[in-house]
C-alpha positions as CSV (number, residue, x, y, z in Angstrom):
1,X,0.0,0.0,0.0
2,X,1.4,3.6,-0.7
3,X,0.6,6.7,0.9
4,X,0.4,10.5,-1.1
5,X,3.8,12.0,0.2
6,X,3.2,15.7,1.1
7,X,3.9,18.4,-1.2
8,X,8.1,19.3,-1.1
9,X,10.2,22.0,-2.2
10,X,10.0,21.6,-5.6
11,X,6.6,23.1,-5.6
12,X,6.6,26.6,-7.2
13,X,7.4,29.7,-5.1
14,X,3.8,30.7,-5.7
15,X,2.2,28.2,-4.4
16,X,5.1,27.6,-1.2
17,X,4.7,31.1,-0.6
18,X,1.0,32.3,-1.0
19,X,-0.8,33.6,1.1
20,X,-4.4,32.6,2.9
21,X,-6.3,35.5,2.7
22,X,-8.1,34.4,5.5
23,X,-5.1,35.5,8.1
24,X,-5.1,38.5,10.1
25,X,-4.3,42.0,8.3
26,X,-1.1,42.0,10.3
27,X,-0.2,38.9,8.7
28,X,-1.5,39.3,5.3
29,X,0.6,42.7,5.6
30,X,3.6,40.6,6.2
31,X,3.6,38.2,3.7
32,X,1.3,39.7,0.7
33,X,3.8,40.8,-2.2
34,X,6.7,39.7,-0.5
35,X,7.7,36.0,-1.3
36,X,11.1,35.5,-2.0
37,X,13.0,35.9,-5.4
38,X,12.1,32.9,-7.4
39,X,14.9,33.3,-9.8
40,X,17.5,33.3,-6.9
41,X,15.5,32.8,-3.4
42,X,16.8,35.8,-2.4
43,X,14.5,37.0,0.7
44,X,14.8,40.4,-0.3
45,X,14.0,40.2,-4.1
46,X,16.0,42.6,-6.8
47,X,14.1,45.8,-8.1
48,X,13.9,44.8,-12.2
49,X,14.2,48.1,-13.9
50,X,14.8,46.3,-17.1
51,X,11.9,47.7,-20.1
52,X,11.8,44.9,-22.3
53,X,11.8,40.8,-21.6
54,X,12.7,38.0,-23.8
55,X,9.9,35.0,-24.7
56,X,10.1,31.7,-24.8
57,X,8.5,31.9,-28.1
58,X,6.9,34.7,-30.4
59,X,3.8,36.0,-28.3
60,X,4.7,33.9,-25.8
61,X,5.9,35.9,-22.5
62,X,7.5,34.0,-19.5
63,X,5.6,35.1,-16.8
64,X,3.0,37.4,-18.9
65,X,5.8,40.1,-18.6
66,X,6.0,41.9,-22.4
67,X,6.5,45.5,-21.5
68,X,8.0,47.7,-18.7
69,X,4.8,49.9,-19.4
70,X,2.3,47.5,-18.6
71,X,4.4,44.7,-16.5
72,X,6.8,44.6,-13.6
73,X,8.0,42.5,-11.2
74,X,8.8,44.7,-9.0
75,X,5.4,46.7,-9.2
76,X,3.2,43.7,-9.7
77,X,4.8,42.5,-5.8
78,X,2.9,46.2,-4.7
79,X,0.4,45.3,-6.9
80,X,-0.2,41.8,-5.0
81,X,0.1,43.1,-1.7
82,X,-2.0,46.3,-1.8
83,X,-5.0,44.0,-3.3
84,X,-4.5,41.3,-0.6
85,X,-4.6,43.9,1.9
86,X,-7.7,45.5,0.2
87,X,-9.6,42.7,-0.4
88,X,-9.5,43.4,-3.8
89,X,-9.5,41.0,-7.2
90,X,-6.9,43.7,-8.8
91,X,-4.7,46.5,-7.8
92,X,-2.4,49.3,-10.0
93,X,0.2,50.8,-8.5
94,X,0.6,54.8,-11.0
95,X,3.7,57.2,-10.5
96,X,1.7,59.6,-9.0
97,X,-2.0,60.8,-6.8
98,X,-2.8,63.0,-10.4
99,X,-2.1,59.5,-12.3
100,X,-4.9,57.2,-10.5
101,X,-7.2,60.2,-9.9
102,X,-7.0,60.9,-13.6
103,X,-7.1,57.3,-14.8
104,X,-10.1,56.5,-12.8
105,X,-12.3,59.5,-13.7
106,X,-12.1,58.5,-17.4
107,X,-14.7,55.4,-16.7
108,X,-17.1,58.3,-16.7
109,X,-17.4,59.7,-20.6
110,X,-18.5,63.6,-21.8
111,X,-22.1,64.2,-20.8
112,X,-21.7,60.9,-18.0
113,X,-22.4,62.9,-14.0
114,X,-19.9,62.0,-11.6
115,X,-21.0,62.7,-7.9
116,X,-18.3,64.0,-5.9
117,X,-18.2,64.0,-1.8
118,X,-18.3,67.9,-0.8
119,X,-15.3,67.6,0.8
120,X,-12.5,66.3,-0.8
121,X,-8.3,66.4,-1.7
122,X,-7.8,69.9,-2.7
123,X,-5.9,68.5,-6.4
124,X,-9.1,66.3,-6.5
125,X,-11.4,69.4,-6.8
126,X,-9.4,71.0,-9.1
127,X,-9.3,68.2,-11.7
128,X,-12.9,67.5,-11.4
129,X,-14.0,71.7,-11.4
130,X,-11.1,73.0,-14.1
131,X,-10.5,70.2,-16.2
132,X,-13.4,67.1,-16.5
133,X,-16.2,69.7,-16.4
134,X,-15.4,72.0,-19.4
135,X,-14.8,68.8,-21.0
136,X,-18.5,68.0,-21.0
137,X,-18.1,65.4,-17.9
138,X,-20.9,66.5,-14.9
139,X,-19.8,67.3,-12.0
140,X,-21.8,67.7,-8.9
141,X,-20.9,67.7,-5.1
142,X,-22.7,65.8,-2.5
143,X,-23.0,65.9,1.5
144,X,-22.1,62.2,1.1
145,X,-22.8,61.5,5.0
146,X,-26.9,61.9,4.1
147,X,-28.3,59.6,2.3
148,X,-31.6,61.5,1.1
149,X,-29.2,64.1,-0.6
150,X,-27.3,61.2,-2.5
151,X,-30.5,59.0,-3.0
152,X,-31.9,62.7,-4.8
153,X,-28.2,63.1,-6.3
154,X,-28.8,59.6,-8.4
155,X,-29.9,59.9,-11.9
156,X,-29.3,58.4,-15.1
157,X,-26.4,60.4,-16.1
158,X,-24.4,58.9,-12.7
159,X,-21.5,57.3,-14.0
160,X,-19.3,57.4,-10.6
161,X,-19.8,58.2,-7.0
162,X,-16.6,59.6,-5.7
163,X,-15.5,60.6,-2.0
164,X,-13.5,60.1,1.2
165,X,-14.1,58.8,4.2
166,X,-12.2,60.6,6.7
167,X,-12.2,63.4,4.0
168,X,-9.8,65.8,4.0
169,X,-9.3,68.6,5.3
170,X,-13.0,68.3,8.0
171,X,-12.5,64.3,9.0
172,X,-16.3,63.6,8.2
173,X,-17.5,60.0,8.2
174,X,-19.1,58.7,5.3
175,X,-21.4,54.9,5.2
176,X,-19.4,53.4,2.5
177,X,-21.8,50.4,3.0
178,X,-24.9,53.1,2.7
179,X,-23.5,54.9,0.1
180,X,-22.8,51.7,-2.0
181,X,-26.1,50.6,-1.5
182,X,-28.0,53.0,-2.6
183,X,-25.7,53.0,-5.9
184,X,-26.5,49.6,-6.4
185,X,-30.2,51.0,-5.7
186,X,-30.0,53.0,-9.1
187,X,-30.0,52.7,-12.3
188,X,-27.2,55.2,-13.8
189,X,-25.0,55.7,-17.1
190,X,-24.9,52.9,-19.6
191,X,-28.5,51.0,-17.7
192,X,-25.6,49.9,-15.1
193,X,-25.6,50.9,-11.4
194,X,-22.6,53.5,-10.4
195,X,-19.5,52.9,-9.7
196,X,-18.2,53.3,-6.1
197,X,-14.9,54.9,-5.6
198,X,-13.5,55.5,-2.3
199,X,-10.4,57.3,-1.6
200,X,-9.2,55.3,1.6
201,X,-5.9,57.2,2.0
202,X,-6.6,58.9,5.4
203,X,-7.4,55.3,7.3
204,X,-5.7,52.7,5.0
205,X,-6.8,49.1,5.0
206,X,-5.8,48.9,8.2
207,X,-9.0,50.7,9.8
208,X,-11.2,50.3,6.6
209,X,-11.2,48.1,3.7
210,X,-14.0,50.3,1.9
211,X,-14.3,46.7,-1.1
212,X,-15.7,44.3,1.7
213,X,-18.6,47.2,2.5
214,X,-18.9,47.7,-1.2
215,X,-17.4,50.0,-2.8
216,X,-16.1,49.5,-6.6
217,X,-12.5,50.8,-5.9
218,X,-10.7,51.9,-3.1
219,X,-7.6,53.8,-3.6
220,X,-5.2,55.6,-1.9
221,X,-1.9,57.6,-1.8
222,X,1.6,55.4,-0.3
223,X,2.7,58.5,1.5
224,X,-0.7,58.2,3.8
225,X,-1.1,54.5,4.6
226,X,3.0,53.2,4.0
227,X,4.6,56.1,5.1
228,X,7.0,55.4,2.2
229,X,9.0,58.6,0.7
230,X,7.4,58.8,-2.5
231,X,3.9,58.7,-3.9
232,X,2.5,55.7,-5.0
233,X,-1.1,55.6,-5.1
234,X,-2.6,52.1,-6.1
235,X,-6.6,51.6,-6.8
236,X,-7.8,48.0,-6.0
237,X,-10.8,46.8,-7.6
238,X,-13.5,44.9,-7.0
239,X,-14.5,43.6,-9.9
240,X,-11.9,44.1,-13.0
241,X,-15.0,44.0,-16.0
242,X,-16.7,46.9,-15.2
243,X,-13.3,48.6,-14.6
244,X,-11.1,47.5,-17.2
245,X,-10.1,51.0,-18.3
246,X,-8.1,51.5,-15.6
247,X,-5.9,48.7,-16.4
248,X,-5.8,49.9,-20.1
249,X,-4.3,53.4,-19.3
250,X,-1.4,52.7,-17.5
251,X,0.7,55.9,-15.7
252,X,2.7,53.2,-14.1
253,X,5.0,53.7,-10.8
254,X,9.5,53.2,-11.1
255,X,10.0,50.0,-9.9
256,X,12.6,51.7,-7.2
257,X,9.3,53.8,-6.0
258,X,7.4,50.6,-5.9
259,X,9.4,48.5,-3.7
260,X,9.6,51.1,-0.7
261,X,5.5,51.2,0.0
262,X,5.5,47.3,-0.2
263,X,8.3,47.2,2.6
264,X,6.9,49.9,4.5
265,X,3.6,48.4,4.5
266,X,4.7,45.6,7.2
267,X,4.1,47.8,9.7
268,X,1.5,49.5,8.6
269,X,-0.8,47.7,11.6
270,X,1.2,49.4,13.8
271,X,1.5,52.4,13.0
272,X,-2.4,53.4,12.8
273,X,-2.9,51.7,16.5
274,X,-0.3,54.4,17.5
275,X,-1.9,57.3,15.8
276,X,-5.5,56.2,16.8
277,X,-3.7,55.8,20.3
278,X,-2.5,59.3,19.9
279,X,-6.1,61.0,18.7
């Protein structure tokens, strides 16, 4: 009689090292991203700032990496971790706050409404006031903490539902689960409900994880929730169909910029206990 031996080492890094996304954040936060080199097993894999990579045959990628533009190693481990840590089916890491915000507002098309929380990042207001609306793209701001004025703010021009929660600068609290709700309530641009967009920078996915109460995508700046020393921002989403887009215009982070929020993000557990400790 012969018994199954258990798995060894020669099963792939992925599946030695991946994670079970039903651990706690702190340990998701450890280990999301973060698997060692597979190339060389290094524990503290290379940044690859190479642009272009050989196949093993004509359209044939190793790996699915073609392009620096639209592939990285280095990026896709942020990628991986900020998604894991978000709940999230996908995640982008862009090269800077102006990137995402600007890659995410064009799901909503000339003539499409986007509702905007009435209190919101300063550059955020700007793009959606001086640039989408003389485009033809309608913008209106909501008091997104009451639901009858975004329940009368719905219509069928409502392509996306934008806000914060804290929001910056007054630290109100919006319902993501209420406000995603009553999107999925209405019928908006295209015959489709809106999509939710919440920018989760001010409590991270360590307080919030604004997918799991509904929302479309969640994104937020590295220099907020990873403390790292450059901007990365990085949308995960909950559902890659409806936002495809996103994924299609690429304003894609350095790989050196990349790898410092994914480190930094380790801790990240511990450093919003000590500034909710410290409020």
């Amino acid at each position: 009689m012969s018994q199954a031996q258990p798995e060894g080492p020669g099963r792939s890094f992925a599946k030695r090292y991946e994670v079970d996304e039903g651990w706690q954040l702190d340990t998701l936060a450890v280990h999301a991203g973060q698997e060692p080199d597979e190339l060389t097993g290094a524990v503290a894999p290379p940044i690859y700032q190479t642009s272009t990579y050989a196949q093993d045959g004509v359209g044939d990628p190793r790996g699915g990496f073609e392009y620096a533009r639209t592939q990285n190693p280095t990026r896709a481990r942020l990628e991986r971790a900020v998604a894991t840590l978000e709940g999230a089916e996908h995640g982008i890491a862009f090269a800077s706050g102006s990137a995402a915000t600007v890659t995410i507002a064009e799901l909503a098309a000339p003539d499409e409404e986007i509702l905007v929380g009435d209190d919101v990042y300063g550059g955020t207001f700007r793009y959606f006031d001086k640039v989408l609306r003389p485009r033809g793209v309608r913008i209106r701001f909501v008091d997104m903490t009451s639901r009858d004025a975004l329940t009368e703010a719905l219509s069928e021009r409502t392509r996306l539902v934008w806000f914060e929660t804290p929001t910056n600068p007054w630290l109100k609290l919006v319902d993501i689960a209420r406000v995603a709700e009553a999107a999925r309530e209405s019928s908006g641009a295209r015959g489709e409900h809106p999509i939710v967009v919440v920018d989760n920078t001010f409590a991270s996915p360590a307080i919030q994880r604004p997918i799991e109460l509904g929302a479309d995508i969640a994104f937020h700046s590295a220099t907020g929730p990873c403390r790292a020393r450059r901007t990365t921002p990085f949308p995960a989403e909950r559902d890659g169909r409806r936002t495809r887009p996103v994924r299609l215009l690429p304003r894609p982070a350095r790989p050196p910029d990349a790898r410092a929020p994914g480190r930094a993000a380790r801790t990240e557990r511990d450093g919003r206990r000590e500034h909710a400790g410290g409020a």
